[in-house]
C-alpha positions in Angstrom: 8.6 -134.2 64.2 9.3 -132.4 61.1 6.5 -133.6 57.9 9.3 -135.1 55.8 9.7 -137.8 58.5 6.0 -138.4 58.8 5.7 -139.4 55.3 6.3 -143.0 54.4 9.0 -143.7 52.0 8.2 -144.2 48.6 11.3 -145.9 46.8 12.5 -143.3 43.4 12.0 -146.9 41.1 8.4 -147.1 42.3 7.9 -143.5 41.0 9.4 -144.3 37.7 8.1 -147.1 37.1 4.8 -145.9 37.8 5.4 -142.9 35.5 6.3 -144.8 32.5 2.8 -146.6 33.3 1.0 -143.3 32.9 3.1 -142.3 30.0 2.3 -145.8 28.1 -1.6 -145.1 29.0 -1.6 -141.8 27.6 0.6 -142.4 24.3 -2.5 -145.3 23.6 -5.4 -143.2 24.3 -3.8 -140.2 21.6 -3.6 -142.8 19.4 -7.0 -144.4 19.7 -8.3 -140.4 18.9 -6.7 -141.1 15.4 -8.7 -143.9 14.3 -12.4 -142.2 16.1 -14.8 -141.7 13.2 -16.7 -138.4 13.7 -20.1 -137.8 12.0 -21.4 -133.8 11.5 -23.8 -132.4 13.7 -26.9 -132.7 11.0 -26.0 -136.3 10.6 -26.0 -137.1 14.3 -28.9 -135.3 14.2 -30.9 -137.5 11.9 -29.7 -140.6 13.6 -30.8 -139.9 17.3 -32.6 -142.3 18.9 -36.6 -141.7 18.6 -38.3 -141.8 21.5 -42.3 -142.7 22.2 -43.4 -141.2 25.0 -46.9 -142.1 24.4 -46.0 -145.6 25.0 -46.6 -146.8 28.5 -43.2 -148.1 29.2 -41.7 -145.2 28.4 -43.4 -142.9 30.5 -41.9 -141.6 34.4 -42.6 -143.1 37.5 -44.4 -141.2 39.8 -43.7 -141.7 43.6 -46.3 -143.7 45.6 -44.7 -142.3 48.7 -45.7 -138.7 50.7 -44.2 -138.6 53.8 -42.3 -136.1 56.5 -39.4 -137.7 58.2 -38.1 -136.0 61.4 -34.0 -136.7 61.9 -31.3 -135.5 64.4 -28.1 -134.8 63.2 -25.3 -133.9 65.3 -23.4 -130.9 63.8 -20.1 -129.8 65.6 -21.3 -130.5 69.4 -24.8 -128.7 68.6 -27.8 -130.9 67.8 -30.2 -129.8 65.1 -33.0 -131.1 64.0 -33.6 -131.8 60.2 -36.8 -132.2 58.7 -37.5 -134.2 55.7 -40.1 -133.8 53.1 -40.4 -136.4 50.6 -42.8 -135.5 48.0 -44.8 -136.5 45.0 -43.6 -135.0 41.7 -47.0 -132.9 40.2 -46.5 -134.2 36.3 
């Protein structure tokens, strides 16, 4: 069976309509870059967010969990075993 006949059919007004879909999506998002307010780099600079990392709720979670896992995966008719380490992050 040749691959032209193993494709489905997709009707030509399906494609065109379809294509003035993605031609109306990308004349609004060219448009919306127009009205985008951009601030310079030192003034994004002084507005970044401020961050306490002293504060308690801010700091990382460290993993209660230290464990090795032993898995088989099969992998192309030849079984392998995989071995897991899950371990705590030194901080």
């Amino acid at each position: 069976m040749r691959a032209s006949r193993a494709a489905p059919f997709i009707p030509q007004d399906f494609c065109d309509e379809i294509s003035e879909q993605y031609a109306e999506l990308r004349d609004e998002f060219y448009a919306s870059l127009e009205d985008r307010k951009y601030v310079s780099l030192a003034e994004a600079q002084k507005r970044r967010m401020a961050v306490d990392w002293k504060d308690p709720a801010n700091a990382p979670v460290r993993p209660k969990v230290r464990r090795v896992r032993e898995g088989k995966m099969e992998n192309q008719a030849s079984l392998h075993t995989i071995h897991v380490v899950v371990r705590s992050a030194r901080w």
